[in-house]
C-alpha positions in Angstrom: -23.9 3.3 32.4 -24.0 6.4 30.1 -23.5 4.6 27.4 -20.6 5.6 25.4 -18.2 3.3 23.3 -15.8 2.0 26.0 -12.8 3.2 23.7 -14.8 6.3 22.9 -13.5 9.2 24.6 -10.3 8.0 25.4 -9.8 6.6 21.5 -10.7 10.4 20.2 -8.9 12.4 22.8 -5.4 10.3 22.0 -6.5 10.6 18.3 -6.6 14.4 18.5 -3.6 14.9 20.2 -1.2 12.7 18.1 -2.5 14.7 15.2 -2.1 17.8 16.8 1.6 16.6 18.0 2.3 15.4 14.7 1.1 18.7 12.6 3.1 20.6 15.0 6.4 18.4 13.9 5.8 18.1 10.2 4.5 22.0 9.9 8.0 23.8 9.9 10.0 20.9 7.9 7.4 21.1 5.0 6.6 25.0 5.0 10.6 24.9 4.7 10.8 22.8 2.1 7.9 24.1 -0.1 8.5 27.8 0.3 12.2 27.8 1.5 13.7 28.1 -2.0 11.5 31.5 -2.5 13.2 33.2 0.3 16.7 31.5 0.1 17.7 35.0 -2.1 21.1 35.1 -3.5 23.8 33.6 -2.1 26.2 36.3 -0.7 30.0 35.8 -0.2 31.3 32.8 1.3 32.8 32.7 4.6 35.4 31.0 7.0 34.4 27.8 7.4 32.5 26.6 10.4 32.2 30.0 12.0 29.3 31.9 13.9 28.0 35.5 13.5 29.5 37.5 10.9 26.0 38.5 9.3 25.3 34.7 9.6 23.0 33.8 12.3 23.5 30.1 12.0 26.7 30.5 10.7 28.7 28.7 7.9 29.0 25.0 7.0 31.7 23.3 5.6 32.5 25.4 2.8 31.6 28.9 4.2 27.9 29.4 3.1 25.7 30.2 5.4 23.9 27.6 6.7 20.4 29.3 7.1 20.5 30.1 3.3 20.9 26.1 3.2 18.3 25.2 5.6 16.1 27.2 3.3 17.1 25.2 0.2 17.8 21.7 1.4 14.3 20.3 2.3 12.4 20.2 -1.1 14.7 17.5 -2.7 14.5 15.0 0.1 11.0 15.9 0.9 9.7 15.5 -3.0 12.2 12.6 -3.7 11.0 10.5 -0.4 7.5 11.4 -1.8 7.9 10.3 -5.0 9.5 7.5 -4.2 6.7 6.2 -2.3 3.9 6.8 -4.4 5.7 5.4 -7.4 5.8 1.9 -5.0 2.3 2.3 -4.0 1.4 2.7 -8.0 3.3 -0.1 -8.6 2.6 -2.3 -5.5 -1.0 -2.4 -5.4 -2.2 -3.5 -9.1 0.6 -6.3 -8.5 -0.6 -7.2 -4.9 -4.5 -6.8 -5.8 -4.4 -9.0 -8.7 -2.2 -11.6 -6.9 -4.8 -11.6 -4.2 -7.9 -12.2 -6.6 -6.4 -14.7 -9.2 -7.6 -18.1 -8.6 -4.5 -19.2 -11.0 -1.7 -20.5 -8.3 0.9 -20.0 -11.5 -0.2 -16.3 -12.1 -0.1 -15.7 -8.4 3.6 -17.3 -8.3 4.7 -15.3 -11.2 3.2 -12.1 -9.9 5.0 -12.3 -6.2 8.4 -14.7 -6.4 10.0 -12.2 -8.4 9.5 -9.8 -5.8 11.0 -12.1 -3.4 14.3 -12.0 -5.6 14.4 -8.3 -5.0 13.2 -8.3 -1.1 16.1 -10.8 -0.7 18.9 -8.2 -1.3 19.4 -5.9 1.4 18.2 -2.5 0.4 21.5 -0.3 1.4 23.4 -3.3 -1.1 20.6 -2.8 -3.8 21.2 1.2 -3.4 24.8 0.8 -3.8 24.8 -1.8 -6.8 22.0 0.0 -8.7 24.3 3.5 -8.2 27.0 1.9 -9.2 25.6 1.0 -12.9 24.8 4.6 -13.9 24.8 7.9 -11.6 21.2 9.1 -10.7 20.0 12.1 -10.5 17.4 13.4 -7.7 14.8 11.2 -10.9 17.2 8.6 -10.5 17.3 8.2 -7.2 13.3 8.1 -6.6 12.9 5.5 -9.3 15.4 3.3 -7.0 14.3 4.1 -3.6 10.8 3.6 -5.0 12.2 -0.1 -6.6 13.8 -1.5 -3.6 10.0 -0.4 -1.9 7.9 -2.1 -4.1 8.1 -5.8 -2.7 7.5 -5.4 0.9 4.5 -3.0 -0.1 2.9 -5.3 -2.6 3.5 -8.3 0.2 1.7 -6.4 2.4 -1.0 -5.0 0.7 -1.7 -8.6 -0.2 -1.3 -10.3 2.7 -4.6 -7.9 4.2 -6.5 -8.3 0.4 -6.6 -11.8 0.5 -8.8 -12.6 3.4 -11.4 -9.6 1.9 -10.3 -11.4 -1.4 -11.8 -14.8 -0.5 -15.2 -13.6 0.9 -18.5 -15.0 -0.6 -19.1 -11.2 -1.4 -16.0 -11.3 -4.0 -17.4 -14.6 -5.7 -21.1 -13.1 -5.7 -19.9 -10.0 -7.7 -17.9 -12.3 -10.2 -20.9 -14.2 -10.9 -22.7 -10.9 -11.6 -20.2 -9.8 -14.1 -18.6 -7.0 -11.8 -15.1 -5.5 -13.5 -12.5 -6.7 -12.1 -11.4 -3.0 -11.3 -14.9 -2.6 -9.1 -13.8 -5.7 -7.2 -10.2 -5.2 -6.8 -10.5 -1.0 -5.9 -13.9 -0.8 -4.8 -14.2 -3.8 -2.6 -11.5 -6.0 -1.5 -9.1 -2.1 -2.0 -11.4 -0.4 0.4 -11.3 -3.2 3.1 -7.2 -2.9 3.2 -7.5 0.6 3.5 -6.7 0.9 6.9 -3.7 -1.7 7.4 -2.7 0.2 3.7 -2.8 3.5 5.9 -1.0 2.3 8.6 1.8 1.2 6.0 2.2 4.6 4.4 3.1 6.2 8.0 5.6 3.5 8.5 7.1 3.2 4.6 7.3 7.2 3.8 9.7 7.2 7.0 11.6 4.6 5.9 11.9 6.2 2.6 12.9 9.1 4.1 15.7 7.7 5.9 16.4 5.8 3.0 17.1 9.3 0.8 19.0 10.5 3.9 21.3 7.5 3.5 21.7 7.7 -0.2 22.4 11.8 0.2 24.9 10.5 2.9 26.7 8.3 0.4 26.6 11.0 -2.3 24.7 8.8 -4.7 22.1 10.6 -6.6 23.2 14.1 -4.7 26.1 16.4 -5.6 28.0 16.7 -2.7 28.2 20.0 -2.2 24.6 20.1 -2.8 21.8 22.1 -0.6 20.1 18.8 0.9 19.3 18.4 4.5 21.4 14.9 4.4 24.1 16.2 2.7 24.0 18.9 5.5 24.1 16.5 8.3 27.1 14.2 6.4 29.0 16.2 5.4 29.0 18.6 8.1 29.5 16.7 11.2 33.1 17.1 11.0 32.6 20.1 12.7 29.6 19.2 15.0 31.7 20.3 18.2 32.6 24.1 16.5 29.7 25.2 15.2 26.7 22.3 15.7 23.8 24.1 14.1 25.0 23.5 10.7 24.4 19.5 11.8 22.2 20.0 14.5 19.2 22.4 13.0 19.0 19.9 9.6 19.0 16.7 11.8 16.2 17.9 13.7 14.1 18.4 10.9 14.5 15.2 9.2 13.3 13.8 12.7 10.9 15.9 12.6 9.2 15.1 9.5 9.3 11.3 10.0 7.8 11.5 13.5 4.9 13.8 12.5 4.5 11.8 9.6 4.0 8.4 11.6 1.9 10.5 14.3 -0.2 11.7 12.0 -1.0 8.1 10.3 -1.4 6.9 13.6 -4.3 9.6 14.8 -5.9 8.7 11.5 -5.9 5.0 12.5 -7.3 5.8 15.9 -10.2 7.5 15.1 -13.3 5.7 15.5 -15.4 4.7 12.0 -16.6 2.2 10.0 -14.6 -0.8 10.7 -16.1 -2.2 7.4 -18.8 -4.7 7.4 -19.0 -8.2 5.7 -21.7 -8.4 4.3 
């Protein structure tokens, strides 16, 4: 026996390469949509629509523009709105799900998560539509909702893998000791979610994601002529079979994003540490 880890070299190696994989994928979406807008330059004279060549190496979309000059623009508002919108239902989520996990009160606990329920209840492309429908959001707007309609399946989960930490002897032992309740909640029972908390981000910033795609595709919270990867892909598909790149380059990085995104949550997950011991 040489006495590795029987999961050791294997667990690392696959580890390494999904984050490698998944840097790869997310590395030209995001440098696009942080430092796209810089080089965008002005827009120049619109075009025929749906055309190639002509000074434009992607050609035109829909309305003429070139579509590079597009590409270039479109990826900071789904990419900051999708990020936004998750770490407003993480900010929310966790002080809901934390505290519903340490309460001894069954009526606080009740209080805390059945109203939740009311919102997971509603299908979240119904919940888009009917919030839209009140007012008309803007890219603020439109985080604050995505971020709503995330908020009870984050705080269910986040509880669900607080509450066995939660009920440990440890948790009791540092309430009998006078510990904060912030020390027991973040730096306890927090820390020993962290990883199933990890493994949700991956999964809910894709879902997001799609979620802002779906909303740009719908034109709420998005002009529709606006530069937005989504809005790209809706609106021109139309002329997918004449001149594909305008649908086909912005698709790919949407795809893109999400899988890296997941890969890279998942090579986090994989690599070996300290599972967390009870004490």
């Amino acid at each position: 026996m040489n006495g590795r880890a029987p999961d050791g070299g294997t667990g690392v190696t696959a580890g390494r390469g999904q984050a490698v994989l998944g840097l790869a994928l997310i590395a030209v979406p995001l440098l696009l949509a942080v430092a796209g807008p810089w080089f965008a330059g002005e827009p120049g004279p619109r075009g025929v629509s749906f055309t190639t060549g002509q000074g434009h190496w992607l050609g035109t979309d829909f309305t003429g523009r070139d579509v590079w000059r597009q590409v270039l623009l479109g990826g900071r508002s789904v990419v900051l709105t999708a990020v936004t919108a998750t770490a407003v239902a993480y900010l929310v989520a966790l002080p809901v799900a934390l505290a519903a996990a340490l309460t001894h009160r069954a009526w606080l606990e009740e209080l805390l998560i059945r109203p939740l329920d009311v919102v997971l209840a509603v299908p979240s492309l119904l919940l888009l539509l009917m919030t839209a429908a009140l007012f008309t959001p803007g890219p603020v707007g439109l985080a604050l909702i995505v971020a709503l309609i995330n908020v009870p399946d984050a705080a269910r989960i986040v509880r669900a893998a607080a509450a066995e930490a939660a009920a440990r002897p440890a948790v009791e032992a540092m309430r009998m000791q006078g510990e904060s309740w912030w020390r027991m909640a973040i730096g306890y029972v927090g820390r020993s979610a962290l990883r199933t908390l990890a493994a949700d981000a991956g999964v809910r910033l894709t879902g997001t994601l799609y979620l802002v795609a779906t909303a740009a595709f719908l034109g709420v919270g998005v002009a529709p002529d606006a530069a937005d990867w989504a809005v790209m892909v809706d609106h021109n598909r139309t002329g997918l079979f004449v001149q594909p790149w305008a649908v086909v380059v912005p698709a790919v990085l949407i795809v893109a994003l999400t899988t890296g995104t997941n890969l890279l949550f998942d090579a986090g997950l994989a690599r070996p540490g300290k599972r967390g011991k009870r004490p």
